[in-house]
Every structure is written in structure tokens, then in C-alpha cells.
N, C-alpha and C positions, 0 to 999 in steps of 0.2 A: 504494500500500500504506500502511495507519494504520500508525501505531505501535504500536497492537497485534499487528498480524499481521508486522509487521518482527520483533519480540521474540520471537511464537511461530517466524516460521522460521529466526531466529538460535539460538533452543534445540533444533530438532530437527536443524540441521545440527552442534550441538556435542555432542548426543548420542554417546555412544560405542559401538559396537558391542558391548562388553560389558552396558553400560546396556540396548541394545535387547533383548538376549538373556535377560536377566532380567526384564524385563517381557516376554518371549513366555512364559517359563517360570513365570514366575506366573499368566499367562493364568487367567481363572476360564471361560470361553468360547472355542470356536473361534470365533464372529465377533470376541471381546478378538486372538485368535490372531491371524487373518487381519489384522487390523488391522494389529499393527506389524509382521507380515511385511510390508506393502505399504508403513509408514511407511518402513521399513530401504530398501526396495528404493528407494521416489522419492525419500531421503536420498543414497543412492550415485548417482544418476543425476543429481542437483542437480549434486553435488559434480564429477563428472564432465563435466557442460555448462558447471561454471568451468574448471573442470581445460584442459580443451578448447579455450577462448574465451581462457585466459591465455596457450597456446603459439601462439595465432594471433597476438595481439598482438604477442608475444616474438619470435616467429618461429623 
């Protein structure tokens, strides 16, 4: 991964749920729509295969 693309998915993982809801609510398009409904969803599912990976380690 460049360091451009580290940067972008360090900003979408610190994205805040509120953040993404406002930009679904501003949406000028359902494909804008779809968009970050799908950003939101492979953001929790990130967050969740650390989530996941950190209590293996921990145990």
C-alpha cells in the first residue's frame, strides 16, 4: 500500500458515523447514496476484522 492509499484508508476508518450519515443525507444521487452506504458498511467490517485479529492475539 502507497502512502497515498494508507492516508485514504486511515481517513475512512476515522470517519465517524455521524460524518457518514451526513454525507448519505446530502447524497445528490442514489448511486452518491449507495456509495457511502457501502463505504459505512466495508468501514465496520474493517474495523471489525481488527477488532477480531486483536482478541486473537490477546486471547
Amino acid at each position: 500500500m502507497n502512502n497515498k492509499e494508507e492516508n485514504l484508508y486511515k481517513y475512512i476508518l476515522n470517519l465517524s458515523t455521524f460524518e457518514i450519515d451526513t454525507l448519505i443525507e446530502n447524497s445528490k444521487s442514489e448511486i452518491e447514496k449507495e456509495f457511502y452506504l457501502k463505504l459505512e458498511e466495508l468501514k465496520l467490517q474493517t474495523l471489525q476484522i481488527q477488532l477480531l485479529s486483536k482478541e486473537e492475539i490477546y486471547g
